[in-house]
C-alpha positions, 0 to 999 in steps of 0.5 A, a space after each residue: 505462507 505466501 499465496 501466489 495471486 498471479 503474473 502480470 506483465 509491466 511495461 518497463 520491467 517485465 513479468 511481476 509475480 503478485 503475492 498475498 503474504 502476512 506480515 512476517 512472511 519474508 518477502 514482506 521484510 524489505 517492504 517493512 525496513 525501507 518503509 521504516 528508513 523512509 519514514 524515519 528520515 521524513 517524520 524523525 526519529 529511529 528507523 529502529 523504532 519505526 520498524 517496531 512500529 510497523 512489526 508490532 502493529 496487528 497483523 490480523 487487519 492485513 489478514 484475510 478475510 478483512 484485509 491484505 498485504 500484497 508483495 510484487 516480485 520481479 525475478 524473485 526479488 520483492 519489488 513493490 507492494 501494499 496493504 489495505 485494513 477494513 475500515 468498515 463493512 463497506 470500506 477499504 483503506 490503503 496502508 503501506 503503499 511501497 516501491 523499492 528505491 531501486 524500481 521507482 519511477 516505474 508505474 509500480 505504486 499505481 500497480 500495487 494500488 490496481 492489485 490492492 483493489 482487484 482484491 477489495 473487490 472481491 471481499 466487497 468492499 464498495 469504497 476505498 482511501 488512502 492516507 498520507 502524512 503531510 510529508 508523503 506527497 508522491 501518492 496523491 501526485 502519482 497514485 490518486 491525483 483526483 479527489 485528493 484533499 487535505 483535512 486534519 483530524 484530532 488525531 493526526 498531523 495537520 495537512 494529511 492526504 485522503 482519497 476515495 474511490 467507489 467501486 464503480 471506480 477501481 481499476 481506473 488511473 485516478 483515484 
């Protein structure tokens, strides 16, 4: 069931409705099929197989108390949204940062990452990251410009994205 949070008004697009929903929640489909096409085509394989992947992934980590998925509507429509998962008791990280292909080049994913951190703030998370693959260069070019690095891990491709903020930073234009 989706929890409305509130209507903010966004220059170049009007009244946007933030919802908080679960992942199966139908306003978080499109959000979860164009993520699934758009990795597919950078990172190869089926948008099938992408789409299991994320709709099998447990929705518990995007669930309350420890996480979210939020949705942003524009007359109904599910435009833009994202997600964050505890990573640990004083930490936030971003997942699943969205905007449809039809509303891009609008501020929305600096939007959804202003809603993500009002609430990771409220559950009292003092830091927040975001990770990208090597082939999602647009978070750290217009979500987080600042303190963007890149690192790889035993466990990841080589030439990942990460950015961190502390608290005394959300809210801000930088990342």
């Amino acid at each position: 069931m989706a929890l409305e949070l509130g209507t903010r008004q966004l220059e170049g697009v009007g009244a946007v409705e933030v919802y908080s929903v679960s992942q199966d929640d139908p306003l978080a489909a499109p959000l979860i099929a164009e993520l699934a096409l758009e990795y597919s085509s950078r990172y190869g394989g089926t948008r099938e197989a992408m789409l299991e992947d994320l709709t099998t992934y447990p929705a518990e980590e995007f669930a309350y108390p420890q996480g979210a998925l939020l949705v942003l509507t524009h007359d109904g429509l599910p435009i833009a949204g994202g997600a964050f998962r505890q990573f640990d008791s004083t930490t936030a990280e971003l997942k699943r940062i969205w905007t449809s292909v039809d509303y891009r080049k609008r501020g929305l994913g600096k939007a959804v990452v202003r809603e993500l951190e009002r609430e990771i703030e409220l559950r009292g998370y003092n830091r927040v990251f975001l990770t990208t693959g090597p082939r999602q260069p647009e978070p750290s070019r217009c979500i987080c410009p600042v303190d963007t690095h890149r690192f790889t891990t035993r466990h990841s491709r080589p030439k990942r994205w990460a950015s961190t903020r502390s608290r005394n930073n959300f809210g801000s234009s930088k990342m």
